[in-house]
C-alpha positions in Angstrom: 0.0 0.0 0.0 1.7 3.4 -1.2 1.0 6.1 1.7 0.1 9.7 0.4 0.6 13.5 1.8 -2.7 12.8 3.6 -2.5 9.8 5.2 0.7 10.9 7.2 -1.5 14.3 8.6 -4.3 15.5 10.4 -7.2 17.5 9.4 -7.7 20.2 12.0 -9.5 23.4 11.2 -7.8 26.0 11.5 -10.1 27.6 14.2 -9.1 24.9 16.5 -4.7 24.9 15.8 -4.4 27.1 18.3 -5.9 24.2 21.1 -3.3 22.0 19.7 -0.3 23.6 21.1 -2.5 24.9 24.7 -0.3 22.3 26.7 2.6 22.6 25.3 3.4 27.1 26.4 5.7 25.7 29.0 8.7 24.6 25.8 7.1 26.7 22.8 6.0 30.0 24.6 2.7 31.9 23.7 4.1 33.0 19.7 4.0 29.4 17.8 1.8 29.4 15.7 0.9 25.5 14.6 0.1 24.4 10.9 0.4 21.0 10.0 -0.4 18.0 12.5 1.0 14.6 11.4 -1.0 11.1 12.2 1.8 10.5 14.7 1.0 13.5 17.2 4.0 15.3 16.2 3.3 19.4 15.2 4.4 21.6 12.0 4.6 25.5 14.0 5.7 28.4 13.1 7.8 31.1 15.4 7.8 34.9 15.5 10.9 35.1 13.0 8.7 33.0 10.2 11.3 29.8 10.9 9.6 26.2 11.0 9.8 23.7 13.8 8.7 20.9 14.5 7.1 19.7 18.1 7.7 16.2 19.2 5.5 15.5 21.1 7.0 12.1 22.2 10.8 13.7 23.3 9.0 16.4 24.4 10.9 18.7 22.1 11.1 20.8 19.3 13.7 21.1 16.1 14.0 24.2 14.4 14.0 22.0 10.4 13.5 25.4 8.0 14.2 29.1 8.1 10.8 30.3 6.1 7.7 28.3 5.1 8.8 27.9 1.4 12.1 25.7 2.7 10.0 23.3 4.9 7.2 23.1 1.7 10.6 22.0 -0.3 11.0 19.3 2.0 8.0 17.8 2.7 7.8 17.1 -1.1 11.3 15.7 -1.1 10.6 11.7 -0.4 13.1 11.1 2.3 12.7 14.6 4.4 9.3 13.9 4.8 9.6 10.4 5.5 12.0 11.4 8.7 9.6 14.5 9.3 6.5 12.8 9.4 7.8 10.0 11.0 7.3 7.4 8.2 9.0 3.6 9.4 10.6 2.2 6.4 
């Protein structure tokens, strides 16, 4: 079975990103702004400066993975960046 973009995220309207990241202030701060969920928990966000991270929600940390929403678009369509980003077992 071949896996596509949207098997590997999370529908969540937009009104209701903002309750995604509610229990996480205490390592993101008050200014991420969340995107993109994937299947797995983990969290696409956004910071003040427009660079991309990436929550794990497992480690309990984040990775800063682009400077500007046009790099991490680049990888996510590149096949083994967004196998690692949205966590994807071989």
């Amino acid at each position: 079975m071949r896996l596509t973009f949207a098997d590997l995220v999370v529908s969540v309207p937009p009104d209701q990103l903002a309750t995604v990241l509610r229990g996480w202030t205490w390592l993101l701060g008050s200014d991420a702004s969340p995107f993109l969920v994937v299947a797995a928990g983990d969290v696409f966000l956004t910071d003040v400066m427009g660079a991309v991270h990436v929550l794990d929600i497992e480690e309990a940390r984040h990775e800063c993975v682009a400077d500007a929403m046009a790099e991490s678009q680049r990888g996510l369509r590149d096949a083994s960046t967004a196998q690692r980003w949205l966590v994807v077992d071989s």
